[in-house]
C-alpha positions as CSV (number, residue, x, y, z in Angstrom):
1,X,135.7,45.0,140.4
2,X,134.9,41.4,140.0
3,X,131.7,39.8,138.0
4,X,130.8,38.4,141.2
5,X,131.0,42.1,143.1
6,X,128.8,43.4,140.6
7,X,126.3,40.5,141.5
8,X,125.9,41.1,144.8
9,X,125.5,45.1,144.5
10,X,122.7,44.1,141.9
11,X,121.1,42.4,144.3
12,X,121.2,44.9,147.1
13,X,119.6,46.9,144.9
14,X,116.8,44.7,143.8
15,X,116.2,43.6,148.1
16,X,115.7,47.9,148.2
17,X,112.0,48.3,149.9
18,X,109.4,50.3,147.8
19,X,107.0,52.4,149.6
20,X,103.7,51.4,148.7
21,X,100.1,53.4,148.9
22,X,96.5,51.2,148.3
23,X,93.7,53.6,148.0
24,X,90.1,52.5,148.1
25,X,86.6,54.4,148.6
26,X,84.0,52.5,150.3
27,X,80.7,53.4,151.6
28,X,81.5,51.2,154.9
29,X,84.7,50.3,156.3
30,X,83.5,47.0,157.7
31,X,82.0,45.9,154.5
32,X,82.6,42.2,153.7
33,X,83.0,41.5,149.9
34,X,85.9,40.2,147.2
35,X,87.2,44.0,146.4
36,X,87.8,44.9,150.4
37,X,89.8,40.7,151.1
38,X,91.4,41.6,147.6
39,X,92.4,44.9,149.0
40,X,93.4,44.1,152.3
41,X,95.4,40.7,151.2
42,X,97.2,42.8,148.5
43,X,98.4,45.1,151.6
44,X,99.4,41.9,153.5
45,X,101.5,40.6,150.9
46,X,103.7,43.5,150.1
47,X,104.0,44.2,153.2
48,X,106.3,41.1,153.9
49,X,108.9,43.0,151.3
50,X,107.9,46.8,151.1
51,X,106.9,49.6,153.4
52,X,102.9,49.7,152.8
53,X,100.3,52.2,153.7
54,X,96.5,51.4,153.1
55,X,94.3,54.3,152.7
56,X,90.6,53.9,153.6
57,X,88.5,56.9,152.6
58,X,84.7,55.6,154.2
59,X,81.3,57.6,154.5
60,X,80.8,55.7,158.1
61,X,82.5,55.7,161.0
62,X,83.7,52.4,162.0
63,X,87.3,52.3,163.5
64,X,88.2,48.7,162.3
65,X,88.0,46.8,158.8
66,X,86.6,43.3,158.9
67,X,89.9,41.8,157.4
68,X,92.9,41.7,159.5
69,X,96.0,43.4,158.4
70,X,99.8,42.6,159.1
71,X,101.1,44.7,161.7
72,X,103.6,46.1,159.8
73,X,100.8,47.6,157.5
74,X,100.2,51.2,158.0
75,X,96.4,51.9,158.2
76,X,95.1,55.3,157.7
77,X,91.3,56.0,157.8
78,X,89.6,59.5,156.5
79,X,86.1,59.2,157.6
80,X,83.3,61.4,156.1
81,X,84.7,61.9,152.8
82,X,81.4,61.7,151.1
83,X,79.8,64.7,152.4
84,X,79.7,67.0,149.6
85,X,81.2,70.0,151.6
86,X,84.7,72.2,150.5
87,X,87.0,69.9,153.1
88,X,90.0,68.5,152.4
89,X,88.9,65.5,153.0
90,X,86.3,65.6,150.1
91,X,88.6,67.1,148.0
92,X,91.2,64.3,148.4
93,X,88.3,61.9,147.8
94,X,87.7,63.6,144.9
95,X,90.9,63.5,143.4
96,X,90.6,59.4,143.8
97,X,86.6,59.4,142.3
């Protein structure tokens, strides 16, 4: 095996996609402020070099954020995760708090 050989398998490996998860709570998924663009152009960017999920856990039930995302972003939404009940949903949200 050649210097050069070795190179190139380095690289491959480097190129290797990373699966990425963003979590955020919000009280409303349209909300407009710095944390939810932060959030959403984070997602955006990786997304042009990894596999990325966004997770959205919301009190309200809007279907759509107010940023755009890349379609290759997958976007998963658990609504209701601020009622104070025994639900997985509230216990996920928990774990996150």
């Amino acid at each position: 095996m050649v210097i050069r050989d070795l190179f190139v398998e380095r690289k491959e490996e480097m190129e290797m996609k990373m699966k990425v998860l963003l979590i955020n709570r919000w009280s409303q998924l349209e909300t407009v402020g710095g944390a939810e663009r932060v959030f959403f152009s984070m997602a955006n960017a990786l997304s042009e070099r990894h596999e990325v999920t966004a997770l959205a856990m919301t009190q309200t039930g809007a279907e759509r954020p107010f940023f755009d995302l890349n379609k290759n972003v997958k976007f998963l939404h658990l609504k209701n995760c601020y009622e104070k009940t025994k639900s997985i949903k509230h216990k996920i949200a928990r774990t996150f708090y």
